[in-house]
C-alpha positions as CSV (number, residue, x, y, z in Angstrom):
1,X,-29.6,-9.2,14.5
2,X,-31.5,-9.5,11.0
3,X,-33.4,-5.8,12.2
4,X,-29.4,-4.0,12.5
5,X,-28.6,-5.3,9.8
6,X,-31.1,-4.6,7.9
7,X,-31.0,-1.2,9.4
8,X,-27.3,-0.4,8.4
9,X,-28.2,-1.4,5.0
10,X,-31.3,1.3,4.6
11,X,-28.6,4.0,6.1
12,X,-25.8,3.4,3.9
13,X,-28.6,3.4,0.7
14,X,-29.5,6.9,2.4
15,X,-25.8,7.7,2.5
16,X,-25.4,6.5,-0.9
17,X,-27.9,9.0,-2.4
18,X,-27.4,11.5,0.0
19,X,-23.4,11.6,-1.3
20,X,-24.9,11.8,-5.1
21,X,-27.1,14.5,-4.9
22,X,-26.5,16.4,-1.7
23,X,-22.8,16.4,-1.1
24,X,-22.5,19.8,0.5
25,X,-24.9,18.9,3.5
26,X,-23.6,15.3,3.2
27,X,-20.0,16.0,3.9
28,X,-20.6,19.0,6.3
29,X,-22.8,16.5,8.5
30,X,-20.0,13.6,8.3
31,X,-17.2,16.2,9.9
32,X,-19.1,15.5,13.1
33,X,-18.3,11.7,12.5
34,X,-15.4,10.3,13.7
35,X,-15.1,6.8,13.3
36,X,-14.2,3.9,10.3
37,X,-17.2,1.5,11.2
38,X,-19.9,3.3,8.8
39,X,-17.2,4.7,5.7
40,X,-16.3,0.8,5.6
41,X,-19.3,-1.1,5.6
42,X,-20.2,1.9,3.2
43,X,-17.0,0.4,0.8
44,X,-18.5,-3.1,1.1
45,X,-22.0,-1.8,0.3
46,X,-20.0,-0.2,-2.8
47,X,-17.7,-3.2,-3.4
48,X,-20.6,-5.5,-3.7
49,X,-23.0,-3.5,-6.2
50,X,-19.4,-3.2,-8.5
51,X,-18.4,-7.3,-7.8
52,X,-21.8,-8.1,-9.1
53,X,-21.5,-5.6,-12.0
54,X,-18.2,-7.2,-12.8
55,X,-19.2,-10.7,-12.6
56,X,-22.9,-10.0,-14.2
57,X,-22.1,-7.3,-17.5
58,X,-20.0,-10.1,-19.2
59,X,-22.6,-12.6,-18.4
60,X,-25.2,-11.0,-20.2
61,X,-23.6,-11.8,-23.4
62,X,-21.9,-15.2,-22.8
63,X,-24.9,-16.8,-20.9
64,X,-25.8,-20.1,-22.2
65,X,-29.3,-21.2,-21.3
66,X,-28.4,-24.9,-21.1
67,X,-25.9,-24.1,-18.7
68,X,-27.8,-21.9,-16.3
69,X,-27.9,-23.6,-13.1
70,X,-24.1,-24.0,-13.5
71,X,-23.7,-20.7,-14.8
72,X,-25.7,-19.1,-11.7
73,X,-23.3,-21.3,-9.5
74,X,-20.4,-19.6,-10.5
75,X,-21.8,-16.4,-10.1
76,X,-22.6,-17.2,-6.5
77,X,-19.3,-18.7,-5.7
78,X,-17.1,-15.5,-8.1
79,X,-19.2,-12.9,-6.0
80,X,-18.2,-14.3,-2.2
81,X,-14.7,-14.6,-3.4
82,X,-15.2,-11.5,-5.3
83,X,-16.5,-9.4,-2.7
84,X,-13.9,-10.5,0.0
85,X,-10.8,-10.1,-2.3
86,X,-11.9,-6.3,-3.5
87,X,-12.7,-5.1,-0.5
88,X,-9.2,-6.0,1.1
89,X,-7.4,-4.9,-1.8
90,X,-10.0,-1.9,-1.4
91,X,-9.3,-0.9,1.9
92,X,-5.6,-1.3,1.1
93,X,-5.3,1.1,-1.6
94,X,-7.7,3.2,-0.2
95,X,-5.5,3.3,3.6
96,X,-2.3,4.5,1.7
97,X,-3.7,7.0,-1.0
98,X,-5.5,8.2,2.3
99,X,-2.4,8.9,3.8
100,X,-0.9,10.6,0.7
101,X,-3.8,13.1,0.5
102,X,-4.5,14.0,4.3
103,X,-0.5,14.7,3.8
104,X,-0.8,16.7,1.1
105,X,-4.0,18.6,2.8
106,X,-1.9,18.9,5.9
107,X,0.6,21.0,3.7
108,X,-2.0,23.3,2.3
109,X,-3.5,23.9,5.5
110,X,-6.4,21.8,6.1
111,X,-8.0,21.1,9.8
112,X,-9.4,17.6,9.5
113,X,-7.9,14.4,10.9
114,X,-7.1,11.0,8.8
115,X,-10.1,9.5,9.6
116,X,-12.0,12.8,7.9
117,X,-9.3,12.2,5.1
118,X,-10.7,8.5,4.9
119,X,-14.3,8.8,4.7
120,X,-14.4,11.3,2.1
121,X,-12.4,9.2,0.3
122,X,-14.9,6.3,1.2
123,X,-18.2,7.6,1.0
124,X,-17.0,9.6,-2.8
125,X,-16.8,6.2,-4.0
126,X,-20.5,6.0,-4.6
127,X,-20.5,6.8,-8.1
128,X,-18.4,4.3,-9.2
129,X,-21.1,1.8,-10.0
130,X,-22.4,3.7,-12.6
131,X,-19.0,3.9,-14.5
132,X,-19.5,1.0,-16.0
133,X,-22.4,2.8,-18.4
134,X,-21.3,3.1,-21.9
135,X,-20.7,6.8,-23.2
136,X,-21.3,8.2,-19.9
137,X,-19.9,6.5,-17.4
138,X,-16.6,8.5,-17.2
139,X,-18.8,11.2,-16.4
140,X,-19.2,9.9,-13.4
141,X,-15.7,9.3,-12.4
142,X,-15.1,13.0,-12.5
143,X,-18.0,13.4,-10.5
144,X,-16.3,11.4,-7.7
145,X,-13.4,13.8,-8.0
146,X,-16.1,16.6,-7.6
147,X,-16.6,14.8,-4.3
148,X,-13.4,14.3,-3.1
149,X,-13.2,18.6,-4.1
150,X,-16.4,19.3,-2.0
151,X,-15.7,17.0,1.1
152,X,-12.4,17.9,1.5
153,X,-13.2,21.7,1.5
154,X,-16.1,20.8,4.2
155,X,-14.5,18.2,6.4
156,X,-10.6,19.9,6.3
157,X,-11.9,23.5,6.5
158,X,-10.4,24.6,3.3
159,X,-11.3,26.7,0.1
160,X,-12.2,24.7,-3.5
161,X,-9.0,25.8,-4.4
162,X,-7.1,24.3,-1.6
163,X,-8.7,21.4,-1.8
164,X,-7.8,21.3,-5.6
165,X,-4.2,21.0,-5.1
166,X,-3.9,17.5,-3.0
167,X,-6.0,16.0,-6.0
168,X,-4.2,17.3,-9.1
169,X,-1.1,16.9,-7.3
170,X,-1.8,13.1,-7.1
171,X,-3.7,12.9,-10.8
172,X,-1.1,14.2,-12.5
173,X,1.5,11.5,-12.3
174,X,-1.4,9.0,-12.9
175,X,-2.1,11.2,-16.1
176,X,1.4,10.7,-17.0
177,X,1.9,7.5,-16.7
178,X,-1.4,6.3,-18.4
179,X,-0.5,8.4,-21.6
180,X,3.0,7.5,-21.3
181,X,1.7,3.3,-20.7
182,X,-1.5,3.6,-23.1
């Protein structure tokens, strides 16, 4: 049991860097993949590096060295809760935005199915633990739409400029309403 485990864990690190610095040959190899079981135990590989960035970066300048074995405690007991909460409310957001975009790449002529839809979606996530970086981070947020631009051109059959149009059709409301809430 301990050996699987451990296994799926070296392939989704393999995934992980695989996605960041070889995303052609990444997502042309995952067309051939059909299934949910590795793009969601990829999101709770993800899920759990950003839960313990979330409950560790505002540690690091609160941390009290009196209260260290309490402090640890609560990290512990944040992180299960953490890491169970996110990756529902994860996998929720993540089903229905799916939807919206394998719609919108069904109307500009894209080949894939859903479940290609989902795992680019899934497996472009990966950069989102290094947002948290100061100065840089949001470099890598547009990085993960470069992902979502790449896999969706590989996985749906589509040109970079087909695949453009499902994501600035759905970032440009977003736009809007951040500079219209901020």
């Amino acid at each position: 049991m301990y050996e699987e485990l451990d296994n799926s864990i070296n392939k989704e690190i393999d995934n992980f860097f695989s996605v960041i610095f070889h995303p052609k040959q990444f997502f042309s190899k995952l067309k051939e993949d059909s299934g949910y079981k590795n793009s969601i135990f990829f999101i709770m590989f993800i899920v759990a590096i950003r839960t313990l960035e979330i409950i560790i970066y505002p540690m690091t300048k609160t941390i009290n060295p009196i209260s260290i074995g309490s402090s640890i405690a609560e990290m512990i007991g944040s992180f299960i809760g953490g890491l169970f909460f996110l990756t529902i409310i994860c996998l929720i957001g993540l089903s229905i935005i799916t939807m919206i975009y394998y719609i919108l790449i069904k109307i500009v002529g894209g080949k894939g199915n859903y479940n290609s839809t989902f795992q680019v979606l899934s497996y472009s996530l990966a950069p989102s633990i290094f947002i948290i970086i100061p100065y840089i981070g949001f470099l890598f947020g547009l990085y993960i739409y470069y992902l979502h631009l790449v896999g969706f051109s590989k996985v749906h059959d589509l040109s970079l400029i087909k695949s453009s149009i499902p994501i600035i059709m759905i970032n440009i409301p977003l736009v809007l309403i951040f500079l219209i809430f901020a």
